[in-house]
C-alpha positions in Angstrom: 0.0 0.0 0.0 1.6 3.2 -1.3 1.9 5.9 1.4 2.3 10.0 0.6 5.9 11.5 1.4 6.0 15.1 2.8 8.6 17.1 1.4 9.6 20.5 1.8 10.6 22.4 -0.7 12.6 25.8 -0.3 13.8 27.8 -3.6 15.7 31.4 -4.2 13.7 33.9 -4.9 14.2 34.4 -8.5 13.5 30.2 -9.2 10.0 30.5 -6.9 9.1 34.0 -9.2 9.6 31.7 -12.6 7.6 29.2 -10.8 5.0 31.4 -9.9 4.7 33.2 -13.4 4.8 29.8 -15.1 2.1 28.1 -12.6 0.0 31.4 -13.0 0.1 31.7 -17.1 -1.2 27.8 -17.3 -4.0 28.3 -14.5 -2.2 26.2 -11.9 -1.1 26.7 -8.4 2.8 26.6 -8.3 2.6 23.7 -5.8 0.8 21.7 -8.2 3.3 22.7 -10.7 6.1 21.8 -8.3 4.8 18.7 -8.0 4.3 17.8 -11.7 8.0 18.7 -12.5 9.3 16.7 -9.2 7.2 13.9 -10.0 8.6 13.9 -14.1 12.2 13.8 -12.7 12.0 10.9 -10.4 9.9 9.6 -13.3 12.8 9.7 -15.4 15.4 9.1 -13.0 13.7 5.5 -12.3 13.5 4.7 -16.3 17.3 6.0 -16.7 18.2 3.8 -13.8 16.2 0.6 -15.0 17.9 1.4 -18.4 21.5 1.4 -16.7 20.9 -2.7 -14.8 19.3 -3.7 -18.2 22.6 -2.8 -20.5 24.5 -4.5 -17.4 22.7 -7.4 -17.4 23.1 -7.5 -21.9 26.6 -6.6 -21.0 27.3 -9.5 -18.6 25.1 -11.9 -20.7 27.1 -11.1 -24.2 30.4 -11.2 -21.8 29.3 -15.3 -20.9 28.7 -15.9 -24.7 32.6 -14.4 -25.9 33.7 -16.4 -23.2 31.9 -19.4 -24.0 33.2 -19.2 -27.6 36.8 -18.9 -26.7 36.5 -21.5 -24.2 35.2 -24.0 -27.0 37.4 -22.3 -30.0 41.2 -22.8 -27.8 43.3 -25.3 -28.8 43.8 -27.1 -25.1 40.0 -27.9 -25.7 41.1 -31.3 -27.2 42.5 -29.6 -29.9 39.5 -27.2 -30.3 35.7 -27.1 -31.6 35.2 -26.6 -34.6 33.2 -23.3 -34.5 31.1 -24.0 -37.9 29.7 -26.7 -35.9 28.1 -24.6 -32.9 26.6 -22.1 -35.1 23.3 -22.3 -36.4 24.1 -19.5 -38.9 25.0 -20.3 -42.3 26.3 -17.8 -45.0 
């Protein structure tokens, strides 16, 4: 069950005047406008920082698979693998 954070939120005075005007020409009150731009950055924040473990997790996952093929292409494998044979791809 999602519960509502409190935050308080203190700006200079020239950032709370741009606020203001900008909450004022759109019919808004510059707490609700606060609130949209806070809740669009942690909104992004969260899809930058899923985006960051998914190209770790490609990363480690196309790491395994170079590894894999060099561990079945060296010659101390019993003198190798043929690497035509594990491939499904054919020119």
């Amino acid at each position: 069950m999602a519960t509502d954070i409190m935050l308080t939120l203190t700006l200079d005075a020239s950032l709370g005047a741009a606020l203001r005007r900008a909450a004022v020409d759109r019919g808004w009150s510059p707490e609700s406008l606060a609130v949209d731009c806070i809740r669009q950055s942690l909104e992004v924040a969260l899809r930058h920082r899923v985006l960051v473990e998914r190209m770790e997790t490609i990363d480690a996952a196309l790491m395994a698979m170079a590894k894999a093929v060099d561990e079945l292409a060296h010659p101390n494998n019993d003198g190798g693998t043929e690497l035509d044979q594990i491939c499904r791809f054919r020119p």
